[in-house]
The first five atom37 places (N, CA, C, CB, O) and aatype in JSON, in Angstrom:
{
  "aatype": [20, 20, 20, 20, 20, 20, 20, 20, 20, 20, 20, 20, 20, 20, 20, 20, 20, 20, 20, 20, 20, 20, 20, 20, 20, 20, 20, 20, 20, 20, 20, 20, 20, 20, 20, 20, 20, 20, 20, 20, 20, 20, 20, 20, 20, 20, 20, 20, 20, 20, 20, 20, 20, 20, 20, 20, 20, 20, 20, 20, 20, 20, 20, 20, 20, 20, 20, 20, 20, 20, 20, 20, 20, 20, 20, 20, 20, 20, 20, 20, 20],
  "atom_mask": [
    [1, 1, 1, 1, 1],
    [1, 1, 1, 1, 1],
    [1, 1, 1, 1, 1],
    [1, 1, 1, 1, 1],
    [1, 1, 1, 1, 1],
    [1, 1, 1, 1, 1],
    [1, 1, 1, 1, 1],
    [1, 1, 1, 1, 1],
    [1, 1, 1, 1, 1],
    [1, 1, 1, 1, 1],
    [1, 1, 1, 1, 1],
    [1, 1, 1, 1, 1],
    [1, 1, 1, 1, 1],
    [1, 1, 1, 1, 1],
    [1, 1, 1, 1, 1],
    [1, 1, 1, 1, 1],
    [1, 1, 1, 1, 1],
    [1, 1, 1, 1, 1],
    [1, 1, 1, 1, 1],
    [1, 1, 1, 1, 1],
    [1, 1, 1, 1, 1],
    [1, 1, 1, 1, 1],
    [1, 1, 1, 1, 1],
    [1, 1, 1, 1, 1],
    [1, 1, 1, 1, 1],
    [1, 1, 1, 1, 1],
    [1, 1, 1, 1, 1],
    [1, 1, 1, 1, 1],
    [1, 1, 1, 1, 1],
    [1, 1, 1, 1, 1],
    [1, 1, 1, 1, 1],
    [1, 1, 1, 1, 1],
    [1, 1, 1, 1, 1],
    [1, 1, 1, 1, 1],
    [1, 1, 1, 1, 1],
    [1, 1, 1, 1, 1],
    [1, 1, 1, 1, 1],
    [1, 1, 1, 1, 1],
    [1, 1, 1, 1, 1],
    [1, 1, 1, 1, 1],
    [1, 1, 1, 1, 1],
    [1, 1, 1, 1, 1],
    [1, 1, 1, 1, 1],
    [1, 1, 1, 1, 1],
    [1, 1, 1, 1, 1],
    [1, 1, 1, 1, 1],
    [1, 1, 1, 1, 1],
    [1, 1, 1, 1, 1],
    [1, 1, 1, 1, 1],
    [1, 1, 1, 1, 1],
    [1, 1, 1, 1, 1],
    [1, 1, 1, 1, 1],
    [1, 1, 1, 1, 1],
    [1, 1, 1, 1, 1],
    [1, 1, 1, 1, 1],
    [1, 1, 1, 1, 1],
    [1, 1, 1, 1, 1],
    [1, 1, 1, 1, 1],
    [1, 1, 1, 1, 1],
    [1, 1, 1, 1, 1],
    [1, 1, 1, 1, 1],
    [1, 1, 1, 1, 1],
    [1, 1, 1, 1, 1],
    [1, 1, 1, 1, 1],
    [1, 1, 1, 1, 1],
    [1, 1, 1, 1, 1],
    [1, 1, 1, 1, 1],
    [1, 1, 1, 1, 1],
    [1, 1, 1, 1, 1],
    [1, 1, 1, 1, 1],
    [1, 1, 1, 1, 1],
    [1, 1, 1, 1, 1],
    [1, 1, 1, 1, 1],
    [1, 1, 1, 1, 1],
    [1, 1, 1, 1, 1],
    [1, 1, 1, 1, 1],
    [1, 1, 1, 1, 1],
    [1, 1, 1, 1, 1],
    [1, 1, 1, 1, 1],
    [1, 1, 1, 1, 1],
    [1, 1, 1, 1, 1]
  ],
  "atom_positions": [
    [[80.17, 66.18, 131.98], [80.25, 66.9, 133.22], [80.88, 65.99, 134.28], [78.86, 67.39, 133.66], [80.85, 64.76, 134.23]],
    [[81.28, 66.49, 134.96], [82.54, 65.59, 136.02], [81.87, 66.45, 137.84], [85.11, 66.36, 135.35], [81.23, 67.5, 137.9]],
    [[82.3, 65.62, 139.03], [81.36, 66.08, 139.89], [83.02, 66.05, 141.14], [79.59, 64.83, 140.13], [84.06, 65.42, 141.3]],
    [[82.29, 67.13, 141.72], [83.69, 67.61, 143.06], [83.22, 67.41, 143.94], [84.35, 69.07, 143.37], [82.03, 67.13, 143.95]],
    [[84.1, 67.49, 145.3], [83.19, 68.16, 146.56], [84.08, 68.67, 147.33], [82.26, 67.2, 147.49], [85.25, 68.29, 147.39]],
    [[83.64, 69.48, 147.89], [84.53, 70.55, 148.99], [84.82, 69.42, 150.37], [83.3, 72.29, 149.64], [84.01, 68.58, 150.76]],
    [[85.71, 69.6, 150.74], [85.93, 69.04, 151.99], [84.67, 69.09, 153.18], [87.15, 69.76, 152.47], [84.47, 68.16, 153.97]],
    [[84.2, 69.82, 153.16], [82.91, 69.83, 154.28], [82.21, 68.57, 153.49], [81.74, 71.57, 154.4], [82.0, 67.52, 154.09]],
    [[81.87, 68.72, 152.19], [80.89, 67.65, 151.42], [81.54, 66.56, 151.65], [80.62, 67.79, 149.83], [80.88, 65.58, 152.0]],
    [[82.91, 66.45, 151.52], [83.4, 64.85, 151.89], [83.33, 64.47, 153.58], [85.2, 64.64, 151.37], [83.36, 63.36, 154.11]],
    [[83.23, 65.71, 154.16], [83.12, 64.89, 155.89], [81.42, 64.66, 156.16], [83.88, 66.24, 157.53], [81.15, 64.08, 157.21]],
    [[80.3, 65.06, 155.31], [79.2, 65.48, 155.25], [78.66, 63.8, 154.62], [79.09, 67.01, 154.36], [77.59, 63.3, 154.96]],
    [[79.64, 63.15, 153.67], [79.11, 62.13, 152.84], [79.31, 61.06, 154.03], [79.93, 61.87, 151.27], [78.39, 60.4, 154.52]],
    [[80.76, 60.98, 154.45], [81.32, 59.9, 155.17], [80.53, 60.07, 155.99], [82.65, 59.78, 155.57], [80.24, 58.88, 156.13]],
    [[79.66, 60.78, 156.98], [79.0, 60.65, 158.32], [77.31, 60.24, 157.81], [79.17, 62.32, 159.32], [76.34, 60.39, 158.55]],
    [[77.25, 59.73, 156.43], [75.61, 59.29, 156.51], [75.75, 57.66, 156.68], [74.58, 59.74, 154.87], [76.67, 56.91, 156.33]],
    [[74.79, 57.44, 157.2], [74.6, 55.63, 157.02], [74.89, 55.19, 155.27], [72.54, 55.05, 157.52], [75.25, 55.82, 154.27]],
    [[74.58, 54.03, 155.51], [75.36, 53.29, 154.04], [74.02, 53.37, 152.6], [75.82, 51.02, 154.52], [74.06, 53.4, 151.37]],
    [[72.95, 53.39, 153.7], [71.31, 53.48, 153.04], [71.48, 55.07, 152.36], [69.7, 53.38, 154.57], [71.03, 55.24, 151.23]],
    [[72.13, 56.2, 153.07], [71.85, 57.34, 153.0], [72.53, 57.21, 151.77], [72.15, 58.29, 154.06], [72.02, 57.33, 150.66]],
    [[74.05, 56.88, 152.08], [75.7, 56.8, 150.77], [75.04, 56.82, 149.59], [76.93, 55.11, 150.67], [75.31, 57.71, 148.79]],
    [[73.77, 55.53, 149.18], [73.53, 54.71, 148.35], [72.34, 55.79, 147.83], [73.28, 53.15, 148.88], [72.23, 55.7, 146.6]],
    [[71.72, 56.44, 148.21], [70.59, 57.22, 147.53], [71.52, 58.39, 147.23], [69.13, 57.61, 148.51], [71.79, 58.62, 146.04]],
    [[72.02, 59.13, 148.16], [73.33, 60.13, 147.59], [73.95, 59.2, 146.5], [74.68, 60.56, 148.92], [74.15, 60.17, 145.77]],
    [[74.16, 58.74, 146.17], [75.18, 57.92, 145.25], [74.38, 58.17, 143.75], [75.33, 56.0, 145.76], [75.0, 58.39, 142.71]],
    [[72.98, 58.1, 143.82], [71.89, 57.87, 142.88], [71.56, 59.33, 142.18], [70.57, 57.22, 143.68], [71.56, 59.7, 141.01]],
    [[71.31, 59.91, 143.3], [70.64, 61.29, 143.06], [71.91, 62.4, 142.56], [69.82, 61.84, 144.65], [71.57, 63.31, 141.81]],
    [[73.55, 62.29, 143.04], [74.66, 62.48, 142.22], [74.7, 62.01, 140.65], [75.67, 61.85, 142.92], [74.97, 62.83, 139.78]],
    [[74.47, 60.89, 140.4], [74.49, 59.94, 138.92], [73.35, 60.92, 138.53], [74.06, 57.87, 138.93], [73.7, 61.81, 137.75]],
    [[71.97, 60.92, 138.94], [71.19, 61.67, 138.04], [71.22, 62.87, 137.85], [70.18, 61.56, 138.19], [70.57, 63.37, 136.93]],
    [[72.08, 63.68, 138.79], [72.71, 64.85, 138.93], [73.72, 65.48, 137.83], [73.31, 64.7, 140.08], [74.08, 66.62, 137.52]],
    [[74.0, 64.21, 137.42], [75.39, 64.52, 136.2], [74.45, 64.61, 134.75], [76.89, 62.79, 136.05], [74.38, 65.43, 133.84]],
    [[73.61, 63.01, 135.12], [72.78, 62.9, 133.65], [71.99, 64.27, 133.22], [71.54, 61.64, 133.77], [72.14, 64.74, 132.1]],
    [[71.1, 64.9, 134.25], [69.76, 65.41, 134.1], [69.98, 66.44, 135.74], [68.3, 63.87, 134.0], [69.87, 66.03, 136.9]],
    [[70.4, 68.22, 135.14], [70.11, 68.51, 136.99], [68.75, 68.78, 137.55], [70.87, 69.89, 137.56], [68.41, 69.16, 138.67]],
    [[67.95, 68.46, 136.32], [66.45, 68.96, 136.2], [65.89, 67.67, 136.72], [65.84, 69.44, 134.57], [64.78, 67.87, 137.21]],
    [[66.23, 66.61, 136.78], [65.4, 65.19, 136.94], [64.37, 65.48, 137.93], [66.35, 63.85, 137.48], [64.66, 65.92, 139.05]],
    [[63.07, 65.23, 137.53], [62.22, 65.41, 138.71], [62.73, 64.94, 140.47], [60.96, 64.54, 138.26], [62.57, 65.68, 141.44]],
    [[63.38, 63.47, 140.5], [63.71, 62.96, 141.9], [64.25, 64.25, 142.56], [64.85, 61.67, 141.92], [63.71, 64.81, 143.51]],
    [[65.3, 64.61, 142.0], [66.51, 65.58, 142.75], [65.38, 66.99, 143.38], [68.06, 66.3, 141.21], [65.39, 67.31, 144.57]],
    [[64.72, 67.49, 142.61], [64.08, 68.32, 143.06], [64.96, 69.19, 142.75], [63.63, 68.2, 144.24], [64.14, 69.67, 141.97]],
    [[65.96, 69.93, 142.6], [66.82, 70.75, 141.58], [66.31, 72.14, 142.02], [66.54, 70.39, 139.8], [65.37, 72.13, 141.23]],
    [[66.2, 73.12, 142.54], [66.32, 74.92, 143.12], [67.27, 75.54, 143.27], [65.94, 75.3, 144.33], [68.24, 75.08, 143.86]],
    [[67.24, 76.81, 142.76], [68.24, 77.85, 143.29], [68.33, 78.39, 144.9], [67.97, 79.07, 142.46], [67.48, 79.19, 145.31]],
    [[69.11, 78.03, 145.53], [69.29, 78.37, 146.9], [69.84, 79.44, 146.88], [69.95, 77.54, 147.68], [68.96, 80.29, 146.7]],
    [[71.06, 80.02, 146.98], [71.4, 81.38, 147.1], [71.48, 81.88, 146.17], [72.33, 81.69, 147.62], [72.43, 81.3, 145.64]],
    [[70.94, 83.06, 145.08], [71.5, 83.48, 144.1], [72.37, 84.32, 144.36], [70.8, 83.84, 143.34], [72.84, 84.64, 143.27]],
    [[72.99, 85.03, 145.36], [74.45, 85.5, 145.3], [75.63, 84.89, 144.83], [74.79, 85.73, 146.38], [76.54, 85.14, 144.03]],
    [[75.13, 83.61, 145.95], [76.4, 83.08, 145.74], [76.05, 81.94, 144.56], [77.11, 82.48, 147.23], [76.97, 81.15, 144.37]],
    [[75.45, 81.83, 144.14], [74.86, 80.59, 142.63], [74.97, 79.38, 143.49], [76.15, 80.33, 140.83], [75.85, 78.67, 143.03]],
    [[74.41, 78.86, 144.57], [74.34, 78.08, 145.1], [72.6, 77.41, 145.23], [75.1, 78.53, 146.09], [71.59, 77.82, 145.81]],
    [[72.91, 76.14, 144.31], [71.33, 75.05, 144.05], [71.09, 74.23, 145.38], [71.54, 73.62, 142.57], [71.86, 74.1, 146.33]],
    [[70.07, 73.81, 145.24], [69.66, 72.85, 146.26], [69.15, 71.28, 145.64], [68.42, 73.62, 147.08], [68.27, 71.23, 144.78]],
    [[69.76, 70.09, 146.16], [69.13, 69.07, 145.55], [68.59, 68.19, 146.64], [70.03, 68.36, 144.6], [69.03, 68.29, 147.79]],
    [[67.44, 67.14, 146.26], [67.29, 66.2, 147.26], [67.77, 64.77, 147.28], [66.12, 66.16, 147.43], [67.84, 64.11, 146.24]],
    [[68.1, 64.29, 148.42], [68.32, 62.99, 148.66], [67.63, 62.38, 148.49], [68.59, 62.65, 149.49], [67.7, 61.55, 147.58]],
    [[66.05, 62.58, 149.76], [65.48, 62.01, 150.33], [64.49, 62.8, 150.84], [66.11, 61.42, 150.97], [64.32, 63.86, 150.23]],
    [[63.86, 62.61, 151.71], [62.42, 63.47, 152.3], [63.43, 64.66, 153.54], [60.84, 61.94, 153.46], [63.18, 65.77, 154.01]],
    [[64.58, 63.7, 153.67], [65.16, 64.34, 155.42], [66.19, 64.92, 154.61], [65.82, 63.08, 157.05], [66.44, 65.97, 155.2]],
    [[66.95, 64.85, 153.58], [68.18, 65.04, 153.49], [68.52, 66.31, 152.14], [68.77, 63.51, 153.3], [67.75, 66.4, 151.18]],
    [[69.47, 67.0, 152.25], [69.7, 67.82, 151.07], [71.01, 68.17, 150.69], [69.07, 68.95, 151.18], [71.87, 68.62, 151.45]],
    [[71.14, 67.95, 149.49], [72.86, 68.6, 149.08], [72.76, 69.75, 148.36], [73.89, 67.6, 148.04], [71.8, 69.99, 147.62]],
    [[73.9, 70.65, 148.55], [74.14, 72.22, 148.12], [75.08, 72.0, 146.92], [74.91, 73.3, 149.42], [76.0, 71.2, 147.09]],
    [[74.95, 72.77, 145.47], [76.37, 72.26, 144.98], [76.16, 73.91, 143.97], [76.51, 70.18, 143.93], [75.19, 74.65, 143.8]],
    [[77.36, 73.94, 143.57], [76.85, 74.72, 141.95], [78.19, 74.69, 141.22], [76.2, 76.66, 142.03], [79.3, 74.44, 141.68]],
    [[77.81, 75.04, 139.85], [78.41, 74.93, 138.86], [79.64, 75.61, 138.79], [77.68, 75.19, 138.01], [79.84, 76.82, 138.92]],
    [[80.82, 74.28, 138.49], [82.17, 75.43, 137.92], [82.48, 75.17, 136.88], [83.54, 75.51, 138.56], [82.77, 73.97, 136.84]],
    [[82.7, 76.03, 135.21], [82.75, 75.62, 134.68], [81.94, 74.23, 133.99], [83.49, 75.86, 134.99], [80.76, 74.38, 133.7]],
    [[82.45, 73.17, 133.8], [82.76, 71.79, 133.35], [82.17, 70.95, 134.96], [84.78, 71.59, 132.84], [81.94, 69.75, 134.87]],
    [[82.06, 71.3, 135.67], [82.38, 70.87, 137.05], [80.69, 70.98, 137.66], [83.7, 72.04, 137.9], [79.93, 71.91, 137.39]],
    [[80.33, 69.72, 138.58], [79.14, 70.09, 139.49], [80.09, 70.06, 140.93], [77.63, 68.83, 139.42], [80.66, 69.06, 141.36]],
    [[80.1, 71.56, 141.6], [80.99, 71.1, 143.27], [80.2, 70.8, 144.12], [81.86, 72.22, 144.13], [80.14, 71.91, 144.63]],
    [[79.81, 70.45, 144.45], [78.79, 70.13, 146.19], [79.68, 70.23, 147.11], [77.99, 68.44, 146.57], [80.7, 69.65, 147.51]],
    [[78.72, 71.55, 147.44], [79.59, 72.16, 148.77], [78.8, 71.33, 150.02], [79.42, 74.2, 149.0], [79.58, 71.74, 150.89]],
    [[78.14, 70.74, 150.56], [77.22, 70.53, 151.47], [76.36, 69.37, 151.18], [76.52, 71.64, 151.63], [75.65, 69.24, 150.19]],
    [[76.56, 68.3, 152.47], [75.15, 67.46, 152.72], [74.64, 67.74, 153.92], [75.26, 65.94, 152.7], [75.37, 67.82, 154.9]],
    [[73.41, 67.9, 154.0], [73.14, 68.55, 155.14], [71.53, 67.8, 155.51], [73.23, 70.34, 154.86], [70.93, 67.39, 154.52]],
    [[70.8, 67.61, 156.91], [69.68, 67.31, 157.1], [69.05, 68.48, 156.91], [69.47, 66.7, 158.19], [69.64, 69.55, 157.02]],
    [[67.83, 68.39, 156.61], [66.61, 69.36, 155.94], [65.87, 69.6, 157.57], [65.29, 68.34, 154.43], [65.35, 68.89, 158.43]],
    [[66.27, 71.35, 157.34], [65.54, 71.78, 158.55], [63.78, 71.96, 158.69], [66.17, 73.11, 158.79], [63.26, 73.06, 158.5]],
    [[62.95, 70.69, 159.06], [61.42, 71.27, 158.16], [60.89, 72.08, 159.64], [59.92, 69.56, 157.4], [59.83, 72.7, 159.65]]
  ]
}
């Protein structure tokens, strides 16, 4: 499996601190291995649009879903609690 990101996801990555980059960096890798890995926390967010939810962190969340062969992450986004 091979991993994309939509242009929002690339202006979304570049604007976290380097601490943030580095756990995004992690939770992507286990994202490819395993989308089930307990860390990620792994949910269906929209089922219209087949859009999952994963976690960073306690504050943080990425949007992605499946194309094909492909994981896209459309979105990093702070977690509205």
């Amino acid at each position: 499996m091979k991993i994309a990101f939509s242009k929002r996801a690339i202006d979304d990555y570049d604007s976290l601190s380097g601490k943030l980059k580095l756990k995004a960096d992690k939770q992507f890798s286990l994202l490819l291995k395993n989308f089930r890995h307990p860390s990620i926390k792994t949910k269906k967010y929209n089922e219209a649009l087949d859009i999952w939810q994963g976690r960073i962190d306690r504050s943080y969340r990425f949007y992605f879903k499946f194309e094909g062969g492909v994981v896209f992450i459309v979105a990093i986004t702070k977690h509205p609690k």
